[in-house]
Structures are given as structure tokens and as C-alpha cells.
Wavefront OBJ file of the C-alpha trace (Angstrom):
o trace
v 0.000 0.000 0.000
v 1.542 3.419 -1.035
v 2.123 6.338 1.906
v -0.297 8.264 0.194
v -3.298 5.527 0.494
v -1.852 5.144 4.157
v -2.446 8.891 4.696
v -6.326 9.006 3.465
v -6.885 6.180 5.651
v -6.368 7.648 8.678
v -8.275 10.995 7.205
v -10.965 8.789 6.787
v -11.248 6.514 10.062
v -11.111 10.261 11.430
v -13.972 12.025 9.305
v -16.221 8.230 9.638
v -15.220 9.256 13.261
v -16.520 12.739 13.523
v -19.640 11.842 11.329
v -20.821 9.385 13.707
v -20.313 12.156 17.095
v -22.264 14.794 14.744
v -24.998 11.936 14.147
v -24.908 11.810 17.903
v -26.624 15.106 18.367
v -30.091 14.033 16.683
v -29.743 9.695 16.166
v -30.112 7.963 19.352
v -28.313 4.670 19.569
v -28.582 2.927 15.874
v -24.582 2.800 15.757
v -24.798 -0.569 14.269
v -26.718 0.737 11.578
v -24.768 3.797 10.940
v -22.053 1.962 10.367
v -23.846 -0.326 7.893
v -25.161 2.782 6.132
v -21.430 4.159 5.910
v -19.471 1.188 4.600
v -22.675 1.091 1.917
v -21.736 4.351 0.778
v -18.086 3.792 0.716
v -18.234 0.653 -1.201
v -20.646 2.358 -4.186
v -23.695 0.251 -2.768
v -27.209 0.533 -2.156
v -28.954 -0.597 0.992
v -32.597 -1.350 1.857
v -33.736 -0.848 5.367
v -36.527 -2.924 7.107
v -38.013 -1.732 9.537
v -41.082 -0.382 11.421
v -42.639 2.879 11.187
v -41.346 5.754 13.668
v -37.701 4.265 13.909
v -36.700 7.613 12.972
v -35.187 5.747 9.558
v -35.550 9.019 7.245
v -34.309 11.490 10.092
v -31.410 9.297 10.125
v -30.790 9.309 6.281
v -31.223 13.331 5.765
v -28.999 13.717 8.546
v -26.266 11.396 6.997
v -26.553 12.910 3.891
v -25.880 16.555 5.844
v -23.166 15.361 7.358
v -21.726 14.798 4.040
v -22.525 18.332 2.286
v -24.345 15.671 0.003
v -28.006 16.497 -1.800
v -30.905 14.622 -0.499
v -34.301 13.473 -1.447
v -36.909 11.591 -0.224
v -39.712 10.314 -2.509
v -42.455 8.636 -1.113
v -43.662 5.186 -3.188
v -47.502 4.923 -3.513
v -49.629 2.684 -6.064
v -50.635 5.381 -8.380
v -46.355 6.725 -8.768
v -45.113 6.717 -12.528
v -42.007 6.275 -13.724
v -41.927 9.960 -14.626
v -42.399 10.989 -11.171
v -39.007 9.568 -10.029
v -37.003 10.195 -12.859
v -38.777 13.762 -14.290
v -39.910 14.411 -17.591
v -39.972 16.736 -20.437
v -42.687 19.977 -20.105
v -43.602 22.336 -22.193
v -41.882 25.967 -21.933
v -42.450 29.216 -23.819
v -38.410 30.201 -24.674
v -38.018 34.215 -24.813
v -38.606 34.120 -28.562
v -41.761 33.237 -27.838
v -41.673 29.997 -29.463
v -43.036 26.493 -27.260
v -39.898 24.047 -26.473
v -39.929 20.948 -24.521
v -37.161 21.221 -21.403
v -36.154 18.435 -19.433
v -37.382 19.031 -15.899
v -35.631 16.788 -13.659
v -37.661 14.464 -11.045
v -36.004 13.988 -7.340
v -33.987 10.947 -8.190
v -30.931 13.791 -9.264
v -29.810 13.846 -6.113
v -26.684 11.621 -4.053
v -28.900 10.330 -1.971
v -32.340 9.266 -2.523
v -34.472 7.650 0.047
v -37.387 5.752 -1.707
v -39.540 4.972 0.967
v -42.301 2.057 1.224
v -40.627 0.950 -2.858
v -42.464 -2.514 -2.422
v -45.760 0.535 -2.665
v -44.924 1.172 -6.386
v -45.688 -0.631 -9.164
v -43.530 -2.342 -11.046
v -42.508 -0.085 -13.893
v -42.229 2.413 -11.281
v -39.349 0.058 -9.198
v -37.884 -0.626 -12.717
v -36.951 3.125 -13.054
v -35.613 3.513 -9.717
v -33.297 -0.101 -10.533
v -32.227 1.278 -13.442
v -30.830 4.194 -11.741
v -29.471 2.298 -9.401
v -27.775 -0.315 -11.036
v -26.576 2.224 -14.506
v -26.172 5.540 -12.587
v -28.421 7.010 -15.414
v -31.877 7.300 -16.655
v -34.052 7.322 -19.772
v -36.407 9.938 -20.323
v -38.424 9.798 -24.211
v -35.390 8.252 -25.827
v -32.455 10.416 -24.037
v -30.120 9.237 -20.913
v -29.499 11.518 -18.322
v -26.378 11.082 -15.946
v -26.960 11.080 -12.236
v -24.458 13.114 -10.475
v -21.877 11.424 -8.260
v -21.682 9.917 -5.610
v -25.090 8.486 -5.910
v -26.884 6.583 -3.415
v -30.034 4.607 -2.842
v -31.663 3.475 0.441
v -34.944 2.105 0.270
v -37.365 1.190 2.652
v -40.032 -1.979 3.152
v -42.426 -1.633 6.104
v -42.606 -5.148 7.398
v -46.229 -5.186 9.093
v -47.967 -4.207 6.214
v -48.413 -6.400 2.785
v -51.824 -5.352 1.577
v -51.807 -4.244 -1.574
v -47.973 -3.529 -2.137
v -45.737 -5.555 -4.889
v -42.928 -6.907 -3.675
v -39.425 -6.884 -5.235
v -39.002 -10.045 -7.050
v -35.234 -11.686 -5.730
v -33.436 -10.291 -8.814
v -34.342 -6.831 -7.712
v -33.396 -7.472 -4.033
v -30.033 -8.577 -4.911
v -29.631 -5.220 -6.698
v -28.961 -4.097 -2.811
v -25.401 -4.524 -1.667
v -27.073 -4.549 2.124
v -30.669 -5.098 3.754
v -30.287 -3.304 6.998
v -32.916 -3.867 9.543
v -33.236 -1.379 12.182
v -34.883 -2.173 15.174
v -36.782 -1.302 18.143
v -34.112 1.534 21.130
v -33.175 -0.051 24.148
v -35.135 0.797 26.876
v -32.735 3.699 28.303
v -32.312 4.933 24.092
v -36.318 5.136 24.060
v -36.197 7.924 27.365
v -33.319 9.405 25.686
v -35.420 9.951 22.469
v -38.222 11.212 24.271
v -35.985 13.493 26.153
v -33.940 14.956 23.051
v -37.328 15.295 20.392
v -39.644 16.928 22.790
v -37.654 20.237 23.750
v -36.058 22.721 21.771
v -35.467 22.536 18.170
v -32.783 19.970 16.401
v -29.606 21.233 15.852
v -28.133 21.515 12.552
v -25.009 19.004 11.835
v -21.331 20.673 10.659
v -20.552 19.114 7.294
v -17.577 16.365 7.666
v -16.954 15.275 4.411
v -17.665 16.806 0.665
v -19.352 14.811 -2.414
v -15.495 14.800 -3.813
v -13.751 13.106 -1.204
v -17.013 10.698 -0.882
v -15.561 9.629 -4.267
v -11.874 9.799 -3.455
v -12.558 7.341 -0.477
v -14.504 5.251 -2.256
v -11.679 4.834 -5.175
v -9.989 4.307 -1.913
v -11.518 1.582 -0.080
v -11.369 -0.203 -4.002
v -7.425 -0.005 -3.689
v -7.578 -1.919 -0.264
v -5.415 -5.059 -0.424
v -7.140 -8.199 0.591
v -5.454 -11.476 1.597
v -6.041 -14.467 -0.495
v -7.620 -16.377 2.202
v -10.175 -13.718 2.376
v -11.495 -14.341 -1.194
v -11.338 -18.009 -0.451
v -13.575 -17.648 2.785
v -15.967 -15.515 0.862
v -16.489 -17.333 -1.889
v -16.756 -20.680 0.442
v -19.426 -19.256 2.240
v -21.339 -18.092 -0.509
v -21.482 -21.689 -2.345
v -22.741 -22.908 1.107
v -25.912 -20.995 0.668
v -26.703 -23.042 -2.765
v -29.278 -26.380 -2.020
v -28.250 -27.829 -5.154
v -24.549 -27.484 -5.102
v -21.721 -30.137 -3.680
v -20.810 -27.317 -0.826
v -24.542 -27.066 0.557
v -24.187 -29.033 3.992
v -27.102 -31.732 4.146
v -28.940 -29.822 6.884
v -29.297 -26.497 4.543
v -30.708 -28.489 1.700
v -34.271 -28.439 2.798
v -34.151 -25.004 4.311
v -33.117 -23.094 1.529
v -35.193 -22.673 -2.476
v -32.618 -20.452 -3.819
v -29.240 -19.300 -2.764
v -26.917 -16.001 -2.991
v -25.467 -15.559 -6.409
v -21.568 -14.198 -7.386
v -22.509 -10.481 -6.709
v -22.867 -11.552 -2.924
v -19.010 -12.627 -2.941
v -18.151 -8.896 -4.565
v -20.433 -7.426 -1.812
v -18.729 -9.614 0.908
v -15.125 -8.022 -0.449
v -15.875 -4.132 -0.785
v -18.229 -4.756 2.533
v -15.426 -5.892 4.394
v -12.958 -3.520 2.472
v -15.642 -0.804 3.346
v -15.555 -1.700 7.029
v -11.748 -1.886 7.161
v -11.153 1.326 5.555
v -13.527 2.735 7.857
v -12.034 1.668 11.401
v -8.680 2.723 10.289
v -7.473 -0.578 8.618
v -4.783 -1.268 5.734
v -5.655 -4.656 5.534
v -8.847 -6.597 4.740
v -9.528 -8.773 7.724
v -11.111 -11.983 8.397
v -13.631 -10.375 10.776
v -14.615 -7.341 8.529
v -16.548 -10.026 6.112
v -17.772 -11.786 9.289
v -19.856 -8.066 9.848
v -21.053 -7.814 6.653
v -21.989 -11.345 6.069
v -25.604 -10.921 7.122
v -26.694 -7.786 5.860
v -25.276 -9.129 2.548
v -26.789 -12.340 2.742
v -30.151 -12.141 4.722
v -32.118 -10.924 1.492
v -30.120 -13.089 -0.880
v -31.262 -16.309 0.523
v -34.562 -17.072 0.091
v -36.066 -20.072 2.696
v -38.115 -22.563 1.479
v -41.668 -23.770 2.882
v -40.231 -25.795 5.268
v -37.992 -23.893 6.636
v -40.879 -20.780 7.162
v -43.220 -23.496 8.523
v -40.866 -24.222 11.350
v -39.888 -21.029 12.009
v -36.217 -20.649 10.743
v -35.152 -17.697 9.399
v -32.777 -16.609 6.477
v -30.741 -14.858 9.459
v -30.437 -18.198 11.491
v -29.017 -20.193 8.221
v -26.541 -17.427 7.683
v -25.482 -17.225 10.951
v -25.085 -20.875 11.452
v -23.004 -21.542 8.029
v -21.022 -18.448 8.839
v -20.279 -19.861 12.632
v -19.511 -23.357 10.798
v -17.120 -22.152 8.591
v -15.472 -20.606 10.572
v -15.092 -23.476 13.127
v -13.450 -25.149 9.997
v -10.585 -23.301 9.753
l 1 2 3 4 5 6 7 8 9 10 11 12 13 14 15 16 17 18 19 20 21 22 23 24 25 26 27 28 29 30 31 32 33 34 35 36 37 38 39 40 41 42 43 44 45 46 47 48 49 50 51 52 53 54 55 56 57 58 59 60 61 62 63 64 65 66 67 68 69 70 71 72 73 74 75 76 77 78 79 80 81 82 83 84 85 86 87 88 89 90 91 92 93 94 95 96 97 98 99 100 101 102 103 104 105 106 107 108 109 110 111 112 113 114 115 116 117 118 119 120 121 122 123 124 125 126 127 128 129 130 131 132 133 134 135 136 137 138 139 140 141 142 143 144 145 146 147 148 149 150 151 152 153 154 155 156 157 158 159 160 161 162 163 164 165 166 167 168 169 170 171 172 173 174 175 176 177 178 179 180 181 182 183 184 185 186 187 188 189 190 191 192 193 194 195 196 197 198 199 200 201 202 203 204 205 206 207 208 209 210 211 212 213 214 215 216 217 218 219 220 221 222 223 224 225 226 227 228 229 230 231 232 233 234 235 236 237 238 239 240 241 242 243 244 245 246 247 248 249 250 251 252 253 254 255 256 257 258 259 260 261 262 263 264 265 266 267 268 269 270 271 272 273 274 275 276 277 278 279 280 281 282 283 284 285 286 287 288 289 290 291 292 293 294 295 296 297 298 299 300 301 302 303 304 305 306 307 308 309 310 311 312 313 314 315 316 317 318 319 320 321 322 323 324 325 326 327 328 329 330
């Protein structure tokens, strides 16, 4: 690793560092997410967050993306939203000649970070444009592409306790997400903190840490992280575990599991784990970075058969268990 990477590094364990103590001021607790949110961001992923309402999920996403001196917007996913809603769409203007041109007027997905909240709401044209951005960094709008401006990032959100009359993303779309984050219920001492902190005076505005062009200087960054060997190996391992009809499925996952995590969950498990290292002040990939990541990468990438839902088991549980068996292996 060059001085130079060594240098930006430490600038970065330092500004991940003061972005979490300016989070502080408004987020109570959540620093398991945060951190989940970060190394998305630093890796060039997207994440989708589970959780329900009132968890204080788009609070926590404007105030990350203020942190950052980034652009935010929120766009709120109902049945009746059309493509052209997300993306914008061309309008008719009178130009100062007087003559009627169309001009592109641009919908709220040009911004670095877009929350799309309640996506599984949308149809599913409407989730198509949002992938598209997502996965090509551009749109199409009546035959011409638009580029989204950089660094660009997507966190969507799926309310868990309610399935009536929402369309789900098919697996192909889910594994579009480098992470599903779930964010849970505050601890019991977190919950009198938040009523303590949100029921007085106004919240205070967060200092801006880190600018969109170092975003994208520390995430060419964490790509130039060096990563043992051994790492690769473990990744890929664990990955092939998750597949019923391959020779590395143990017996006992067979049954469990319909459909397993494909190739883009080893890249994931890398820049995760690069992400993470980067972020605590690493210059090495470790062993225990992908060991973090493994279930927010994996959770929504392995799909549980009947069997396994009729006795209760989760995705988590499998993941956890293969993880904690492979790593008993050696």
C-alpha cells in the first residue's frame, strides 16, 4: 500500500469518526446501523432498510446525507407513482422568442442520496426506473439518458407489518442491494433518551464532515484496499454454502433453503469488508470485517423454502449458522 493511500486512511477513520459524534446530536443509539449505512456508501452500494414505522429511519438518512454536504431526497412510493415521477420528464416551456420548447425538468432521483420509501408501494414499472438508476447511474427519459451526479446513493425502505396491496421486489431486484439493513426497536434507556432529546427545543443543525469529492476519493480508496487471499477463499466458500443444489450445501441447509446467494454476494462480501476496514482505520482486509457484513449481505439473498418458514427458521439463522460453521473449519 503506497504512503499516500496510508495517509487518506487515517483521514478517513477520522472524518467516519466525527460523522458518527455529529450523528450523535439528533440519532439515538442505531450505531450498528450507521455503520452499515457508511461502509454502503463507501463501497458504491445501495442498501434497503426494514423496519417499522417511527424508527426515525428518514431522520437518520437526511442527517447522513448533511453530514456529508451531500443532496438529499426523499420520494415517497404509492400505487398510483409513474415512472416519470421519479425520474422527471420533459414539459412544455415558452423560450423568450416566444416559441413552445420541450425542457427536461428533472424528477427527485438527481440527487446523491435518494431515500425511496415504502418501494415494495410502487408498481412495477415504477421500481424498474428507480433499478435502473441504481444499477446504470443514469436514466431514460423519451429516448435520451441523463447522468446522475456522483456519488449516488439509494436506500430504500419496506415496512414489514404491512403487505396489503404492495408488490414486492421479485429476488433479482433485491439482490440489486449490496445490504438489507434492519433497524430495530431503542433499548429501553435509548427510548427515554429519544423522548428526552425530540420533545424540547429545536434539532440542531449538523457541521458538514466530508464533501461529495472526497465521498468519491474514499470510495476509489476503499477499491485499492489489499485483501489477503484467504479472504477471497472464505468468501467465496461461504457463498457456495448458501446453494441447495450445489456439492458445498451441507445436508442440513438443503431443505431449508429454495434459492441461494449468487456471485454479486461474494463482490459485496469483499468491498463490505474492504468498506468496514477502511472505515475503522485498517490497511488490511480482515477476516472479521466479512464476518460483519456477512448478514446484511446475505439475509435478502437467501430465500427459505416452505419448510424452513413453517418451522420457524429464518434466512438470518441459516446465515449465521453456516457463517459460525465455517469458521469453526478453519
Amino acid at each position: 500500500m503506497q504512503a499516500d493511500d496510508v495517509v487518506a486512511i487515517d483521514k478517513l477513520r477520522t472524518d467516519y469518526k466525527r460523522m458518527c459524534q455529529e450523528l450523535g446530536k439528533v440519532i439515538v443509539g442505531q450505531q450498528s446501523v450507521i455503520e452499515q449505512l457508511a461502509i454502503c456508501l463507501f463501497a458504491r452500494g445501495h442498501a434497503l432498510l426494514m423496519g417499522v414505522p417511527g424508527l426515525a429511519k428518514t431522520l437518520l438518512i437526511r442527517r447522513l446525507a448533511e453530514t456529508m454536504d451531500l443532496s438529499f431526497s426523499r420520494i415517497q412510493f404509492t400505487p398510483d407513482l409513474m415512472p416519470m415521477d421519479i425520474t422527471g420528464t420533459d414539459i412544455l416551456q415558452e423560450s423568450g422568442s416566444g416559441r413552445r420548447e420541450f425542457e427536461f425538468a428533472q424528477g427527485p432521483i438527481f440527487a446523491n442520496i435518494v431515500l425511496a420509501d415504502e418501494v415494495n408501494r410502487a408498481p412495477s414499472k415504477t421500481q424498474a426506473a428507480m433499478l435502473e438508476a441504481m444499477q446504470e447511474h443514469r436514466i431514460t427519459v423519451v429516448g435520451r439518458t441523463y447522468t446522475l451526479d456522483e456519488p449516488f446513493f439509494v436506500l430504500a425502505t419496506q415496512n414489514p407489518i404491512e403487505q396489503e396491496g404492495t408488490y414486492p421486489l421479485p429476488e433479482a431486484q433485491l439482490d440489486r442491494f449490496m445490504f438489507m439493513i434492519e433497524v430495530d426497536y431503542p433499548k429501553l434507556e435509548e427510548e427515554i433518551e429519544i423522548a428526552r432529546t425530540t420533545t424540547g427545543n429545536a434539532i440542531p443543525k449538523l457541521d458538514h464532515i466530508i464533501d461529495g469529492e472526497n465521498v468519491q476519493l474514499f470510495q476509489d480508496l476503499v477499491r485499492r484496499l489489499p485483501v489477503p487471499d484467504h479472504i477471497y477463499e472464505f468468501a467465496a466458500h461461504l457463498v457456495r454454502r448458501t446453494r441447495p443444489n450445489g456439492d458445498s450445501a451441507p445436508e442440513w441447509v438443503k431443505p431449508l433453503i429454495s434459492w441461494g446467494a449468487g456471485p454479486r454476494a461474494v463482490q459485496y462480501l469483499i468491498l463490505g469488508a474492504k468498506s468496514r476496514a477502511a472505515l475503522l482505520g485498517s490497511y488490511m482486509t480482515r477476516l472479521e470485517d466479512v464476518l460483519a457484513v456477512a448478514e446484511p449481505v446475505l439475509i435478502h439473498r437467501v430465500i427459505t423454502s416452505f419448510g424452513a418458514e413453517s418451522e420457524g427458521v429464518s434466512s438470518r439463522q441459516i446465515v449465521q449458522r453456516l457463517v459460525d460453521e465455517l469458521v469453526k473449519e478453519g
